[in-house]
C-alpha positions as CSV (number, residue, x, y, z in Angstrom):
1,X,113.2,76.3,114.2
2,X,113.9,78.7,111.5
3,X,117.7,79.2,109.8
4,X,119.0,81.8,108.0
5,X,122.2,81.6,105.6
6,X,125.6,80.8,107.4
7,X,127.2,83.8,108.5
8,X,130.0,85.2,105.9
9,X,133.3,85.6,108.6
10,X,135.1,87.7,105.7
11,X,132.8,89.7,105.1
12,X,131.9,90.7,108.8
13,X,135.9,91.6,109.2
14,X,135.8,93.7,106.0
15,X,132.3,95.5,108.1
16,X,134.4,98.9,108.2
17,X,135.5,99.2,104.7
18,X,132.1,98.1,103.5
19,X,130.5,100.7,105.8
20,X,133.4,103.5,103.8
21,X,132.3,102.5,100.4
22,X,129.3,102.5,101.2
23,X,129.7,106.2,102.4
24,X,131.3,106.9,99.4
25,X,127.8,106.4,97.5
26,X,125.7,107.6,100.2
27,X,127.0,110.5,102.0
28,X,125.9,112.2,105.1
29,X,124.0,110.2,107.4
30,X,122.6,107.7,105.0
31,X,125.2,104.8,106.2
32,X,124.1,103.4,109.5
33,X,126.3,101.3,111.7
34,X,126.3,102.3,115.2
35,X,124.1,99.6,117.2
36,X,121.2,102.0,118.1
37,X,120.5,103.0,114.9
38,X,121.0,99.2,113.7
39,X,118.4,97.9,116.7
40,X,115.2,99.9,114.6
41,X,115.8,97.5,111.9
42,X,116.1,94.6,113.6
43,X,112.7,92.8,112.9
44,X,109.7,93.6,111.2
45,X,105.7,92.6,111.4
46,X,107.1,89.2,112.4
47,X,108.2,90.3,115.9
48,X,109.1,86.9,117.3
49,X,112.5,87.1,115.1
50,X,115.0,89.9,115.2
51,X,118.5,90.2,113.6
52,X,120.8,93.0,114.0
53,X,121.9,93.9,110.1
54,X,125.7,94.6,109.8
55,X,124.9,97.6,108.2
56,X,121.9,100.1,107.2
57,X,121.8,101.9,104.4
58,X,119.6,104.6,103.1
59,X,119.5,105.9,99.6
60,X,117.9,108.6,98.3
61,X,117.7,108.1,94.2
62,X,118.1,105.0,92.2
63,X,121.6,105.7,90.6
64,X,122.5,105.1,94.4
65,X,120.7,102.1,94.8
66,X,122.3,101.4,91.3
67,X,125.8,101.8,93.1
68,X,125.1,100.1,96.3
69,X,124.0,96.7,93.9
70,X,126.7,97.1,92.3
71,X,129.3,97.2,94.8
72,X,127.5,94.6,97.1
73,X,127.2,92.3,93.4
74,X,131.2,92.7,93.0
75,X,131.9,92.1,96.6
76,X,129.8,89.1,97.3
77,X,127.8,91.0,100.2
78,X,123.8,90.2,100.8
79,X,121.5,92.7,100.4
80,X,117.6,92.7,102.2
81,X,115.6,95.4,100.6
82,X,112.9,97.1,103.0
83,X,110.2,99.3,103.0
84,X,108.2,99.9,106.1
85,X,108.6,96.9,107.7
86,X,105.2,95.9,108.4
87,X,105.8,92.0,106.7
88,X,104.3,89.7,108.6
89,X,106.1,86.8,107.5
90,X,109.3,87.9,108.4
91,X,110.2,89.0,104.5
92,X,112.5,92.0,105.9
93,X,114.1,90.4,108.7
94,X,117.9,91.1,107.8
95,X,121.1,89.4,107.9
96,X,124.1,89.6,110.5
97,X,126.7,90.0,107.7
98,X,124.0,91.4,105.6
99,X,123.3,95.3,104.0
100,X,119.8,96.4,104.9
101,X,118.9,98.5,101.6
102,X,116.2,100.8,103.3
103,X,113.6,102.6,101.0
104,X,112.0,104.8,103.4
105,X,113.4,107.9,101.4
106,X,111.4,107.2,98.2
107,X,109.0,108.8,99.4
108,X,107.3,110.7,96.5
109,X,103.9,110.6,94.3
110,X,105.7,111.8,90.9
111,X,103.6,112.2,88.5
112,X,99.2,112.1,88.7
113,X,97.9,111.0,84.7
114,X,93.9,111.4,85.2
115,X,93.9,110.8,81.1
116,X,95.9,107.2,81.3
117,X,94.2,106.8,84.7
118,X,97.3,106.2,86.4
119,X,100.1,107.5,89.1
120,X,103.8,107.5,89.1
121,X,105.0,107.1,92.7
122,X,108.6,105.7,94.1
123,X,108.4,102.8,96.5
124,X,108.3,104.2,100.1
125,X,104.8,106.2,99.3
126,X,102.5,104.5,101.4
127,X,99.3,102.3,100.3
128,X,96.6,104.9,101.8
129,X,98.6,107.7,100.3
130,X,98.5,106.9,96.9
131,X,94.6,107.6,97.2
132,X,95.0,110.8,99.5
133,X,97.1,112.3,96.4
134,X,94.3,111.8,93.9
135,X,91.0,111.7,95.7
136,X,90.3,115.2,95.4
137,X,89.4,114.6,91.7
138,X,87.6,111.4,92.4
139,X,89.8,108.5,92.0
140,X,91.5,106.2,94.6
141,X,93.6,103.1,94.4
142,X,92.0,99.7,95.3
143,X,94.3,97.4,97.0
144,X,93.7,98.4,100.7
145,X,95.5,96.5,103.5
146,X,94.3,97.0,106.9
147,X,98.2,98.3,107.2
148,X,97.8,100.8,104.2
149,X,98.0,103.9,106.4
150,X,101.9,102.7,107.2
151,X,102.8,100.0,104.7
152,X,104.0,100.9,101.4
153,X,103.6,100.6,97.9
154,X,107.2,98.7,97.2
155,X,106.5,96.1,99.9
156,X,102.7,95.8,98.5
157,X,104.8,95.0,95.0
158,X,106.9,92.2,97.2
159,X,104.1,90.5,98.7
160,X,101.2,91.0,96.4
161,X,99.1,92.4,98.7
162,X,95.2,92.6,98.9
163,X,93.0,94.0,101.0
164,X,89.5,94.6,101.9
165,X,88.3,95.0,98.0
166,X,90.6,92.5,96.0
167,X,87.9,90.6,95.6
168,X,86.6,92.9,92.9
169,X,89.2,95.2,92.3
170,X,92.2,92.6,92.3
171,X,95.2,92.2,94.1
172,X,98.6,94.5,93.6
173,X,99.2,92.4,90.5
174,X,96.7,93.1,88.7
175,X,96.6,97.4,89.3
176,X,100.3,97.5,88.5
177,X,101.0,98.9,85.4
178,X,105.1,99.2,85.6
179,X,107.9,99.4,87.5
180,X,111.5,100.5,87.4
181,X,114.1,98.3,88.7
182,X,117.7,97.9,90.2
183,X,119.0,94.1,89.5
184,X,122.1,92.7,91.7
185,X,124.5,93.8,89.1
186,X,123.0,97.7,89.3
187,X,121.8,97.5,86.0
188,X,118.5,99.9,86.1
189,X,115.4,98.4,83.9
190,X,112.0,99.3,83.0
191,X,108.8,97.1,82.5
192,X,105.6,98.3,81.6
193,X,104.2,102.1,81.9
194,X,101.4,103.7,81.6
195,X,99.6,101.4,78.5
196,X,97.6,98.9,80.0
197,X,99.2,95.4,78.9
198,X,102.8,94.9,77.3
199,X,104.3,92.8,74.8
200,X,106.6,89.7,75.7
201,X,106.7,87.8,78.9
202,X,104.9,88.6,81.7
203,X,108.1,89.9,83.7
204,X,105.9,92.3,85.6
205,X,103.6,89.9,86.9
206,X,107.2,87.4,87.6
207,X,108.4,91.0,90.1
208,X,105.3,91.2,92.0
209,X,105.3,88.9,94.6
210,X,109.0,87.8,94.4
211,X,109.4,89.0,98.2
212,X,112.3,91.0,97.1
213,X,114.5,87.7,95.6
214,X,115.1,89.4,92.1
215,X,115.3,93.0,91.7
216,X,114.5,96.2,93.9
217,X,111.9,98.3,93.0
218,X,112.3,102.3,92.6
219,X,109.3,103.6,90.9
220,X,105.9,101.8,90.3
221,X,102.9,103.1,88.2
222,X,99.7,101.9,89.3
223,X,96.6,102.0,88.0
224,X,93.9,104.7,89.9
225,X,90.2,104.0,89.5
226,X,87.3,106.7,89.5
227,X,85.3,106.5,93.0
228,X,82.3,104.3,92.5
229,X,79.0,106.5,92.1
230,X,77.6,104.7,95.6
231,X,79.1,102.2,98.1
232,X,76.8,101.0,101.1
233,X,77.5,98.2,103.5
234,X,75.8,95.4,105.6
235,X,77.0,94.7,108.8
236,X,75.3,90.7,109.8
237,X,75.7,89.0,112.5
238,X,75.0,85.1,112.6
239,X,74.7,82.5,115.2
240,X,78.2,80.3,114.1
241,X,81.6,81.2,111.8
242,X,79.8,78.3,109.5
243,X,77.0,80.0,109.2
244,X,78.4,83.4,108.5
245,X,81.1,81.6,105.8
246,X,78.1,79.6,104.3
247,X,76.6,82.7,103.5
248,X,79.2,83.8,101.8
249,X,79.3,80.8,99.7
250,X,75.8,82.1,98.7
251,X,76.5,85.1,97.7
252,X,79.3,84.0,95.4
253,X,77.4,81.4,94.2
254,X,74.4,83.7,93.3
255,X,76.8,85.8,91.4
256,X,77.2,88.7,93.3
257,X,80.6,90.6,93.8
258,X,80.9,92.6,96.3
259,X,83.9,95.6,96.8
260,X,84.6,93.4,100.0
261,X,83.4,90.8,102.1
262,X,85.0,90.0,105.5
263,X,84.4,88.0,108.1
264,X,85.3,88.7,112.0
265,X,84.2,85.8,115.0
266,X,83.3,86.4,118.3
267,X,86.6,86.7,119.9
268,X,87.2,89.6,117.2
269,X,84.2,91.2,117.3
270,X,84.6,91.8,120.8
271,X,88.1,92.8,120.8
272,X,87.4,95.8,117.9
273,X,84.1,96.7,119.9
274,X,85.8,97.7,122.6
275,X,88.5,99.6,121.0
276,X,86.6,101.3,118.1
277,X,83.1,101.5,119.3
278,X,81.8,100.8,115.9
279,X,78.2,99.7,117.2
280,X,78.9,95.4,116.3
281,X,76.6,93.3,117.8
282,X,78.7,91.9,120.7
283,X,76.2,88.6,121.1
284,X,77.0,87.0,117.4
285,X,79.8,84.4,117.0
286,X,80.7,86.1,113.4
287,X,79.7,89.2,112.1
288,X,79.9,89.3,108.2
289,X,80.4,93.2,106.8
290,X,79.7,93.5,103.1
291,X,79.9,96.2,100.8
292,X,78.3,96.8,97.3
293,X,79.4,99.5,94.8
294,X,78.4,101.1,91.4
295,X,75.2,102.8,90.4
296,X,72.4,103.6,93.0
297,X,69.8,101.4,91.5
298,X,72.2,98.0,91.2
299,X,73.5,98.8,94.8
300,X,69.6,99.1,96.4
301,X,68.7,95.9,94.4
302,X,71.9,94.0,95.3
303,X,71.8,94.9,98.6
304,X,68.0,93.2,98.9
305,X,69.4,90.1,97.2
306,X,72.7,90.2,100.0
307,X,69.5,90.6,103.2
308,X,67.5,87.5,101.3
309,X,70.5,85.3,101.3
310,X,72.0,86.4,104.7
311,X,68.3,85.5,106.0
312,X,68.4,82.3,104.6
313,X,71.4,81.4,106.5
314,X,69.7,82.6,109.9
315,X,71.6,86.0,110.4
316,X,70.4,86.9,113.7
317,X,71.0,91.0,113.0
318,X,71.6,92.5,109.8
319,X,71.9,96.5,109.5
320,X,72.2,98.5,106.3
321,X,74.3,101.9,105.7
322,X,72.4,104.8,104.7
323,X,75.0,107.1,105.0
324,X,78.9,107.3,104.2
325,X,80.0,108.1,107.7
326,X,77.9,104.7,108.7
327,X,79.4,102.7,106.2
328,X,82.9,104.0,107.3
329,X,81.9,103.0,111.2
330,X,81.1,99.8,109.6
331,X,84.5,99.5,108.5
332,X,86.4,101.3,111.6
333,X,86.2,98.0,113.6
334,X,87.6,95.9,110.7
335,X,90.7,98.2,109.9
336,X,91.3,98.4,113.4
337,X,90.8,94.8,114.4
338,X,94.8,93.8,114.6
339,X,96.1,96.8,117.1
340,X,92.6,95.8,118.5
341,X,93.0,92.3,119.4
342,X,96.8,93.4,120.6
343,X,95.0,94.8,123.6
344,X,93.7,91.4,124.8
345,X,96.3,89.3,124.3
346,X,100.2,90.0,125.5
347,X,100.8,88.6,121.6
348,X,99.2,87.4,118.8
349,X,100.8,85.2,115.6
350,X,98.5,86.6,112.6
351,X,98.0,84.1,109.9
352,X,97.3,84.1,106.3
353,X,96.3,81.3,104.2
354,X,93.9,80.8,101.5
355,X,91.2,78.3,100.8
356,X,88.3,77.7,98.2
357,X,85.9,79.8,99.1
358,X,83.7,77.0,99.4
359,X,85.6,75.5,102.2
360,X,84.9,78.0,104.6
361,X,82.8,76.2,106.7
362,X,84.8,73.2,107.0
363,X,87.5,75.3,107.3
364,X,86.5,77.1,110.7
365,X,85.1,74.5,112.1
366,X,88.9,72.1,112.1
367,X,90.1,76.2,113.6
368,X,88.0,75.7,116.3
369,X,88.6,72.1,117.3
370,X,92.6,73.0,116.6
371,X,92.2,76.1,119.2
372,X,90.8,73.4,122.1
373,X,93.7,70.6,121.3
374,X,96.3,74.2,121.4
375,X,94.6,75.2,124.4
376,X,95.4,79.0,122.7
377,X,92.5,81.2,121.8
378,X,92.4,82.0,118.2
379,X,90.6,85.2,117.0
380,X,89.3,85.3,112.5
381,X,89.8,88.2,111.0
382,X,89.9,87.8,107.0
383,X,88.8,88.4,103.6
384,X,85.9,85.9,102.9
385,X,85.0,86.9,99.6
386,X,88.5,85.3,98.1
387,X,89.2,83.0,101.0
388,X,92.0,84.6,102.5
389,X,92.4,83.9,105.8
390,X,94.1,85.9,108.6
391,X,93.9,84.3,112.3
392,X,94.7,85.5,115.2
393,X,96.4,83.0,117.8
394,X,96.6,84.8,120.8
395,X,99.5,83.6,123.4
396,X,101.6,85.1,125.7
397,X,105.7,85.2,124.6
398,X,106.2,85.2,128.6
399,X,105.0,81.8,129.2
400,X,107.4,78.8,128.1
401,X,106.8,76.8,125.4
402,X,103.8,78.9,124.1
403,X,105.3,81.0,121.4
404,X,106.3,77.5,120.2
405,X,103.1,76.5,120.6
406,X,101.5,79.0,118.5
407,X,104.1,78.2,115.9
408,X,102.9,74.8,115.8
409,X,98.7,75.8,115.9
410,X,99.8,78.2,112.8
411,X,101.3,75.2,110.6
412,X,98.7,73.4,111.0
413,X,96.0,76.1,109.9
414,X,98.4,76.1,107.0
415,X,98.8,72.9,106.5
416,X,95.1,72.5,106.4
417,X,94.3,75.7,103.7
418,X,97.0,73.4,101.5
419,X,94.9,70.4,102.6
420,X,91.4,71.5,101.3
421,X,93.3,72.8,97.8
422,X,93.9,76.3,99.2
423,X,97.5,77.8,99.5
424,X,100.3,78.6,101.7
425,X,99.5,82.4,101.5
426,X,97.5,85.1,99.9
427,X,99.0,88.6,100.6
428,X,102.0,88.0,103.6
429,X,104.0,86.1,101.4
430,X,106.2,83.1,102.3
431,X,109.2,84.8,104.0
432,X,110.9,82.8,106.9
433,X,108.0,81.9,108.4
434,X,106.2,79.7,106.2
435,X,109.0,79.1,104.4
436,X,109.8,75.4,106.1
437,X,106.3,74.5,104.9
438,X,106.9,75.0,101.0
439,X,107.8,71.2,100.7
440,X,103.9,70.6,101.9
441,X,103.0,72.4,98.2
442,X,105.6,72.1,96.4
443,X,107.9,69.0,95.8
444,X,111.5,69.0,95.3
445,X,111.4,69.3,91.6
446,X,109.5,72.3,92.0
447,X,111.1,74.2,94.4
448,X,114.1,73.7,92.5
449,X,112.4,75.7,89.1
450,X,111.2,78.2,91.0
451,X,115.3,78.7,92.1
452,X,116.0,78.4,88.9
453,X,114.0,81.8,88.1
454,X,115.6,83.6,90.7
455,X,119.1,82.4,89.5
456,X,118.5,84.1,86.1
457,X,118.2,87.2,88.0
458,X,120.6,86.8,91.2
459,X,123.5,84.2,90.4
460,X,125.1,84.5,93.6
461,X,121.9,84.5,95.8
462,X,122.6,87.7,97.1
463,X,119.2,89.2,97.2
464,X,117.7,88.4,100.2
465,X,118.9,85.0,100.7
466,X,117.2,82.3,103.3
467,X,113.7,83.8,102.4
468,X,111.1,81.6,100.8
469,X,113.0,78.5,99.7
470,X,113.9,76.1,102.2
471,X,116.8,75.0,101.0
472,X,119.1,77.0,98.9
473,X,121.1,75.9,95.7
474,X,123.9,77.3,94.1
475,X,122.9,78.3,90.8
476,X,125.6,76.3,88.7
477,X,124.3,73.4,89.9
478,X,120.9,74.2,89.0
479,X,121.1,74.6,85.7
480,X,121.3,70.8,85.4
481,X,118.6,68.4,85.1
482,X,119.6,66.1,88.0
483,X,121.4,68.0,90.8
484,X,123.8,66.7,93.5
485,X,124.6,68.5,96.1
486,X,125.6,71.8,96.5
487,X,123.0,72.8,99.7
488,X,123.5,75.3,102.0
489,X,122.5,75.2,105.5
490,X,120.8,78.0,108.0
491,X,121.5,78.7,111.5
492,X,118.7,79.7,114.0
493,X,118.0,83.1,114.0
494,X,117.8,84.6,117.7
495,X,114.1,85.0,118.6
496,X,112.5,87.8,121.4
C-alpha cells in the first residue's frame, strides 16, 4: 500500500491564516479552499489515488511563486507543484496539509528565436503547442507524448518525457536549453539560455527529471528543430509481439534510426481500430509503425532496407505512406491508443519501464505468461526503438481485489525491465507509484545520495515530499557517512 508523509496537525489548524497570506500574495480568486474547487485537484493521471490538498493556489508571475516559496519555506508548509496533471505515476497527487502550487496560468510562448533556433515559453504551454507557435516557418519541437495535446512543458521538464521520436530526436533533456527557477527559499535562478551547452555542473540536466523535488520551474527555453525535408512511415503487421520486437532489434542492429518506432499487440490494435479507424490490420498480433525522416533519396532507400528486414522476420502485411495525410492515419491509432483502449476496459494501469532493446522478445513473452497467471488482459503500447515500455493492464476497479491485482501484475513487469538490466521508468517518472520499488535498483546507500542532492536544494523536504524515495531522511542526518535513524513514516493515501 502506498504512504504519504504524516499529516502536519499544526499546520491543518493554522489552514485559515495560511489561506489569508496566501491571499495576500495572490489576490482575487487565485487562493482556492472551498471543497469543490479543491475536489479538481485531487488526483492526477494516476486515478487510483486521490488526496484532497488543504489548499490550491494559482499564481500568475514568478515573483508570486517567489512569495508563495518563501512563505511556505518560513512556515514549514509542503508545497506540490502541478501542471496539467496528466502524471501517470501519481507525481502531482497532493498533500492533506499540503499547498498545491498550480501552474496552469503560465500559459505563454514568450519569445520565438528562429536565428538561435530556440523558443522561450513559461511552464503551463502545452507540449503540442510549442510546435503550433512555430510551425508556420517550418520548425517544430521533437519530444511528442501521446499526451502533448494536454500535458505541458513544465511537467515534460519533471518527468523527462519522450515520445514517439526520442529515439532520434532525444528525450526533454536533451532539447532543453534553460530554465528559470523558484527554489524553496523563493530565491529566483537561471541556468542555461539560448547557447547550446554551459559551463560548470550539469545543474540543468540535475532539474529535468527531479519530479518536482528541487525547484519549480517558470520559464524553459527549448530547442526547436527545422521540419525534416520528408517523413514517410511503415505500418507491419507480424504473426507474434517477438516477432514484431525481433525486428526491431534488426533494424537497430543494421544501423538504422528511425524518427520513431512503436510497437502495439493485438489487444491494442484492435482497441485503436475501432476508435480511430486508421485502416490496421485487425488479424496481426503486433503491428510495428515506423517512420524515416531527412532527405527524399535516404528516406526511399531506408525505407527498402526497413521492408527487407521486416520480411525477414515474416511480417505478414507491410504498407508504405505515399502521402502526409497517410502517414498521419498511420499515426492516428497510435496517439489515440490510451483513450482507445479506455473504451474496452472499465480501467486500465498504464505502465512504463524500460529494457535493452535487445530484450524485447524475452520481454513480451514473460508479459504474456504474467497476463495468464493475473488472469487480467494486458494491452502493449510503447516506444520500441529505445525500449520503453507502456502496458496496458486492463481490470475493472468495481470488482474486489482486482485493482490490487493489477498493482501486483505491474511490479512485476517492473521488476522484470530491472531484471533484464532495463529501469524502473523512462518518461512517467517514479512518483508514488513505483516509488516502493526503488530499493529493487537502488540499495540503501544509494537512495540515501540521491537524498542527499535534494537536501542541498530543499533542507526541510518541503517540495513535494513522499514522492520517489521510499523512505524519507531528515537532511542533518544525512550529511553523515553512517546514519541512524531519523525515518519518517507514510500513511495510506485514500484510493477510488
Amino acid at each position: 500500500m502506498l504512504k504519504m508523509p504524516d499529516i502536519d496537525k499544526d499546520v491543518m489548524a493554522r489552514r485559515v491564516e495560511i489561506a489569508a497570506a496566501l491571499r495576500e500574495i495572490v489576490p482575487g480568486e487565485g487562493v482556492i479552499t472551498e471543497e469543490a474547487g479543491r475536489r479538481a485537484y485531487e488526483t492526477d493521471g494516476l486515478t487510483a489515488y486521490k488526496q484532497l490538498p488543504m489548499i490550491v493556489v494559482l499564481p500568475e508571475t514568478t515573483e508570486q511563486v517567489s512569495q508563495v516559496l518563501r512563505y511556505c519555506n518560513e512556515n514549514k508548509i509542503r508545497v506540490v507543484p502541478r501542471g496539467a496533471g496528466t502524471s501517470l505515476s501519481g507525481g502531482a497527487l497532493p498533500l492533506e496539509d499540503g499547498v498545491l502550487l498550480g501552474l496552469g496560468k503560465f500559459n505563454r510562448v514568450l519569445e520565438v528565436d528562429y536565428d538561435n533556433r530556440c523558443a522561450i515559453v513559461q511552464p503551463g504551454v502545452t507540449n503540442l503547442g510549442v510546435t503550433q507557435a512555430v510551425q508556420e516557418k517550418g520548425f517544430y519541437y521533437a519530444p511528442d507524448p501521446s499526451s502533448q495535446i494536454a500535458c505541458t512543458i513544465g511537467g515534460n521538464i519533471a518527468e523527462n518525457s519522450g515520445g514517439v521520436h526520442c529515439l532520434k530526436y532525444g528525450l526533454t533533456t536533451n532539447n532543453v536549453l534553460g530554465l528559470e527557477l523558484v527554489m524553496i527559499d523563493g530565491e529566483i535562478i537561471r541556468l542555461g539560455g539560448k547557447h547550446l551547452d554551459s559551463e560548470g555542473y550539469d545543474i540543468l540536466g540535475v532539474l529535468t527529471g527531479s519530479e518536482g523535488l528541487l525547484a519549480v520551474v517558470t520559464e524553459v527555453t527549448v530547442r526547436i528543430l527545422r521540419s525534416p525535408e520528408t517523413a514517410r512511415a511503415l505500418l507491419i503487421g507480424f504473426p507474434s509481439s517477438e516477432q514484431a520486437g525481433q525486428c526491431v532489434s534488426d533494424v537497430i542492429g543494421a544501423g538504422i534510426i528511425p524518427g520513431g518506432m512503436e510497437i502495439m499487440d493485438g489487444p491494442a490494435i484492435q482497441a485503436a481500430e475501432d476508435f480511430v479507424h486508421a485502416g490496421y490490420p485487425v488479424d496481426c498480433e503486433a503491428l510495428l509503425i515506423v517512420e524515416l525522416d531527412g532527405p527524399e533519396t535516404e528516406v526511399d532507400y531506408l525505407i527498402e532496407r526497413v521492408r527487407e528486414l521486416a520480411e525477414k522476420n515474416d511480417a505478414q502485411t507491410i504498407r508504405i505512406s505515399n502521402s502526409e495525410a497517410e502517414r498521419e492515419n498511420f499515426w492516428a491509432g497510435r496517439k489515440a491508443a490510451f483513450p482507445a483502449v479506455g473504451r474496452v476496459s472499465p480501467d486500465y494501469y498504464c505502465m512504463d519501464g524500460t529494457i535493452p532493446r535487445h530484450q524485447l522478445p524475452h520481454v513480451l513473452k514473460r508479459m504474456n505468461e504474467m497476463s495468464a497467471h493475473y488472469g487480467l488482459r494486458v494491452a502493449n503500447v510503447f516506444h520500441a526503438g529505445d525500449g520503453n515500455l507502456h502496458p496496458l493492464i486492463l481490470y475493472d476497479a468495481n470488482n474486489p481485489g482486482e485493482l490490487e491485482k493489477a498493482e501486483e501484475f505491474g511490479a512485476d513487469i517492473l521488476k522484470l525491465c530491472v531484471e533484464v538490466g532495463g529501469v524502473l521508468t523512462g518518461e512517467h517518472g517514479v512518483g508514488v507509484e513505483k516509488r516502493d520499488l526503488m530499493g529493487t535498483m537502488f540499495n540503501e546507500d544509494d537512495l540515501k545520495q540521491q537524498q542527499r542532492l535534494k537536501c542541498a536544494f530543499d533542507p526541510e523536504s518541503l517540495l513535494n515530499p513522499g514522492k520517489v524515495f521510499p523512505t524519507l531522511h531528515r537532511c542533518a542526518e544525512l550529511g553523515r557517512v553512517h546514519i541512524h535513524g531519523g525515518q519518517t513514516r507514510f500513511p495510506d493515501i485514500p484510493r477510488f
